[in-house]
ZAMAR-651715 format. One line per field, with one value per residue: x, y, z of N, C-alpha, C, O in turn. Coordinates in steps of 0.2 Angstrom, whole numbers. Example, Ala and Ser with C-alpha at 12.3 -4.5 7.8 and 13.67 -1.06 7.14 Angstrom:
<pts>
nc1	66,64
nc2	-28,-11
nc3	39,35
cac1	62,68
cac2	-22,-5
cac3	39,36
cc1	66,64
cc2	-16,0
cc3	39,39
oc1	71,67
oc2	-17,6
oc3	42,40
</pts>
This chain:
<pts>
nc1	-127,-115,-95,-86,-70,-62,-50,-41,-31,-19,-18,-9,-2,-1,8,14,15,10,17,14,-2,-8,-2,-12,-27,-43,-52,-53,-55,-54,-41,-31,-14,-7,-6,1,-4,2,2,5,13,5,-9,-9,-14,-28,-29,-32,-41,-43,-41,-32,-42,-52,-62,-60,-65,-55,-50,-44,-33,-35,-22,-16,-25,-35,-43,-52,-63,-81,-87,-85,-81,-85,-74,-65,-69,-72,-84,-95,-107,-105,-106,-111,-97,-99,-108,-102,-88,-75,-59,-56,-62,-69,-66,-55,-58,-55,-61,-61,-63,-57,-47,-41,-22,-15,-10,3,14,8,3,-5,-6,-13,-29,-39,-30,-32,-23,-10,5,11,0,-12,-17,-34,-45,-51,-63,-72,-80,-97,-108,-121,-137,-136,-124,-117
nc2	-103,-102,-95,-89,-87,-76,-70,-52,-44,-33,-20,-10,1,15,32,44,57,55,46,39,31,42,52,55,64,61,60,64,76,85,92,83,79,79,64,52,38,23,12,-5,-16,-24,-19,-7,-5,-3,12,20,31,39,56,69,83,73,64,53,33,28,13,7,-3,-4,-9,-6,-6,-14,-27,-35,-26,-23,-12,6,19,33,44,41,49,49,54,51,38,19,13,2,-3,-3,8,18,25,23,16,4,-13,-27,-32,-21,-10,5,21,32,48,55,71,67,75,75,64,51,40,25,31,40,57,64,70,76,66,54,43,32,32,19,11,-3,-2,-7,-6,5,19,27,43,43,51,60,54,56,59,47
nc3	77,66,65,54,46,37,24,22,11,10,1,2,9,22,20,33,42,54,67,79,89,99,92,85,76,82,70,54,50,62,60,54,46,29,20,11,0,-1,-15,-19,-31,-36,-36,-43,-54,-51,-49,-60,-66,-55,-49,-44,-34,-34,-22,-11,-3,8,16,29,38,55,62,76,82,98,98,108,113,116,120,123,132,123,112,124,135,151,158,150,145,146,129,114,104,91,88,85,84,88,85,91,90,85,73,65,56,48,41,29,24,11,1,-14,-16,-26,-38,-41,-48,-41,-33,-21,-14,0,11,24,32,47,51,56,52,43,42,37,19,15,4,-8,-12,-23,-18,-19,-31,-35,-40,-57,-57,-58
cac1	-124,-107,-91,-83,-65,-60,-43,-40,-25,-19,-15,-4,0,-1,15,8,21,10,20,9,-9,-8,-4,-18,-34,-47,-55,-50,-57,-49,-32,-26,-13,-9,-1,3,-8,6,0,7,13,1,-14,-9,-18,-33,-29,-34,-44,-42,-38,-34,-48,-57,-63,-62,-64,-51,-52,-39,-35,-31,-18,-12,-31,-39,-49,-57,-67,-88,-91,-81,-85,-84,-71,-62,-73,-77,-92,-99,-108,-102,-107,-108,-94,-105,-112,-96,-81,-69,-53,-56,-68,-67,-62,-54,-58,-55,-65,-58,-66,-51,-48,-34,-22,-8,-8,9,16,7,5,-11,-8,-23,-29,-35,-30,-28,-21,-5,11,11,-6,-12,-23,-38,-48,-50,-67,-76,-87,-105,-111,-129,-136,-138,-118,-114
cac2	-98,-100,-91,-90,-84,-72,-64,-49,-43,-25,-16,-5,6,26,35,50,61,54,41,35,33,45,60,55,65,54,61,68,86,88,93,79,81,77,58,45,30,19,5,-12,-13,-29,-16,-2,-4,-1,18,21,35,42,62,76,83,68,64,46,33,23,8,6,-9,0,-11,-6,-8,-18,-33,-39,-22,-20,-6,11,29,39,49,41,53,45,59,46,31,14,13,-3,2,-2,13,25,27,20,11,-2,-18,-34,-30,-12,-7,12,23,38,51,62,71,69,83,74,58,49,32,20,36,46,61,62,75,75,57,52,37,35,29,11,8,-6,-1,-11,-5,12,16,33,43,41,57,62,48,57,59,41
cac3	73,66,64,49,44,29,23,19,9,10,-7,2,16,23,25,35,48,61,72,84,90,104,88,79,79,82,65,49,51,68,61,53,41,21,18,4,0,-7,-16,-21,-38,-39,-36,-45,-61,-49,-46,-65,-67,-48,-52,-40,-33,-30,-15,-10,5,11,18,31,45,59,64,82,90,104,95,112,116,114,122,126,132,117,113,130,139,157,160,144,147,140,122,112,98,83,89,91,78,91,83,96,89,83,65,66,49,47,35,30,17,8,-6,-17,-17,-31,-39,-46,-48,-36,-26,-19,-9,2,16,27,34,53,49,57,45,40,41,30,18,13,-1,-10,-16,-24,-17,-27,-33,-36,-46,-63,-59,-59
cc1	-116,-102,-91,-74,-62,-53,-43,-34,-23,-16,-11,-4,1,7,13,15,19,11,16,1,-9,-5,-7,-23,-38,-51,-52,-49,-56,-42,-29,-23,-13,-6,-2,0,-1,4,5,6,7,-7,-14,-12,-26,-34,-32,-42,-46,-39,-37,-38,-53,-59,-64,-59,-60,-52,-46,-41,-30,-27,-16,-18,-34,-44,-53,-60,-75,-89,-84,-84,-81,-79,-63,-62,-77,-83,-96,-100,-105,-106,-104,-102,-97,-108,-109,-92,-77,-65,-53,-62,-65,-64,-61,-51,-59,-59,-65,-62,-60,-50,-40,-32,-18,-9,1,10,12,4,-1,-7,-15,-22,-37,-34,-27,-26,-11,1,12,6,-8,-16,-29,-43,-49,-58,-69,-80,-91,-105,-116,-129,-135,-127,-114,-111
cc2	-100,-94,-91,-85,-79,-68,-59,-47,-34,-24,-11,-2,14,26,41,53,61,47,36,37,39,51,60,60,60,55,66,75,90,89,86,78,78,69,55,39,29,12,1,-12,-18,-25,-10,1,0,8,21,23,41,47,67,80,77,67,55,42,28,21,6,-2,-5,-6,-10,-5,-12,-20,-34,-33,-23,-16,-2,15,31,41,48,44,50,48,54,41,27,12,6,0,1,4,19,23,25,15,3,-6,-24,-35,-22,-11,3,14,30,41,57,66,70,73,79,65,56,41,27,25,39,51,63,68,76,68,57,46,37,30,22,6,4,-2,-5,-11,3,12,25,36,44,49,55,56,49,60,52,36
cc3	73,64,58,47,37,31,20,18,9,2,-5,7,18,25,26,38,55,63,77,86,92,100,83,82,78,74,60,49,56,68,60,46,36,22,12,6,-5,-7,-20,-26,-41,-39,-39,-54,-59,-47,-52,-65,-59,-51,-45,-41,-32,-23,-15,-1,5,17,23,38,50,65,73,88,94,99,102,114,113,116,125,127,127,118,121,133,145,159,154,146,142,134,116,104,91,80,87,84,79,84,86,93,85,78,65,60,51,41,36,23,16,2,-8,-18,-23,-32,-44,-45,-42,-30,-25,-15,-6,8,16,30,41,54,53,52,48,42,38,26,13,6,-2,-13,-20,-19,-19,-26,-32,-40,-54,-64,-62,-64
oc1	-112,-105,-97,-75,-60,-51,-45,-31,-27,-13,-8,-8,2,10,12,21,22,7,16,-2,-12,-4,-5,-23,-37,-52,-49,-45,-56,-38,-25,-26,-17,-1,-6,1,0,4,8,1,5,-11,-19,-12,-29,-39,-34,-47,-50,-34,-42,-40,-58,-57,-68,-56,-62,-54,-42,-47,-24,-28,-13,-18,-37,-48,-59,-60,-75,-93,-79,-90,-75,-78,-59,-58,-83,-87,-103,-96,-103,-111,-98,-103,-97,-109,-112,-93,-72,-68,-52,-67,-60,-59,-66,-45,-64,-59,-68,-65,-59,-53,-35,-36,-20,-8,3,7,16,4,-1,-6,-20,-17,-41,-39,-21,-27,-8,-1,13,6,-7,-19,-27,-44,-47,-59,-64,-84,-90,-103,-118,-124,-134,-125,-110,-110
oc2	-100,-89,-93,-79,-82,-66,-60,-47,-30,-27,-7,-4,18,23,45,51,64,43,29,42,43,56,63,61,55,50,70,79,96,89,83,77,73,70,57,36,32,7,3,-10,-17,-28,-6,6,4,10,27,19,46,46,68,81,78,71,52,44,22,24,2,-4,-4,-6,-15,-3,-15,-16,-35,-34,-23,-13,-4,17,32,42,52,45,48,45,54,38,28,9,5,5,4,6,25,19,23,11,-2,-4,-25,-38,-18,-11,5,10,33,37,61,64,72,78,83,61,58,36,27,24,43,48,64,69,76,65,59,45,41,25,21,0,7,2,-6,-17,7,7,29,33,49,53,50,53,44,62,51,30
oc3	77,61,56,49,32,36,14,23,7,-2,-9,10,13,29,21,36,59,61,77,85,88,104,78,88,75,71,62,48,56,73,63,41,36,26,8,12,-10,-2,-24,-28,-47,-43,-38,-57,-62,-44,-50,-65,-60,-55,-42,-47,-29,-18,-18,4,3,22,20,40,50,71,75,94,90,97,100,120,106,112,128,124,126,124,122,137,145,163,155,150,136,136,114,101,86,74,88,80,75,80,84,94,83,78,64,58,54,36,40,19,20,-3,-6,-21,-27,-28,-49,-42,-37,-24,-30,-10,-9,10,12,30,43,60,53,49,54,43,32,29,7,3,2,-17,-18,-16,-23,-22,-30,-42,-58,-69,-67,-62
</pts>
């Protein structure tokens, strides 16, 4: 079996009012406030058709986590058994892609308002996508 290498480029970054890991919620629905997706001008054609009220899912690299973990207790709960993280939402893993579901409260120049987002400020941000509706919405 081989490796293989890929790059990804970020299209832009969170600026949130949460500083560090350790004032993040681990999850969006647990109290995590509003922030700005600001995107790079070389991506910002791609925001074209993104409205308030959407609801969409960003794609973040959560920058500030442990690449060499497979397994954690959940949650950082020692009463948990160790849990391969494939399994688990942890931050912690080989490629620490984040995957936020938000809705837009404000769009402007290059700019999403999004909520709620646990992301903490100067997160990259990776990809932005929809989320699908029904099929007969598509």
């Amino acid at each position: 079996m081989s490796t293989s290498e890929h790059t990804l480029r970020a299209i832009g970054h969170v600026r949130s009012s949460l500083s560090a890991c350790a004032d993040a919620p681990r999850q969006g629905d647990e109290g995590a406030p509003h922030a700005w997706l600001v995107v790079h001008e070389s991506a910002q054609s791609g925001l074209k058709g993104i409205a308030a009220g959407d609801e969409i899912l960003v794609l973040t690299w959560l920058h500030q986590a442990r690449r060499d973990l497979l397994e954690v207790q959940p949650r950082d709960d020692p009463s948990r058994p160790l849990t391969g993280v494939f399994a688990t939402r942890s931050a912690d893993r080989p490629n620490p892609i984040g995957l936020h579901r938000v809705r837009v409260l404000a769009v402007r120049a290059g700019e999403l308002e999004v909520a709620p987002l646990e992301a903490i400020d100067g997160t990259p941000i990776v990809d932005i996508k929809p989320v699908l509706r029904d099929a007969g919405e598509r």
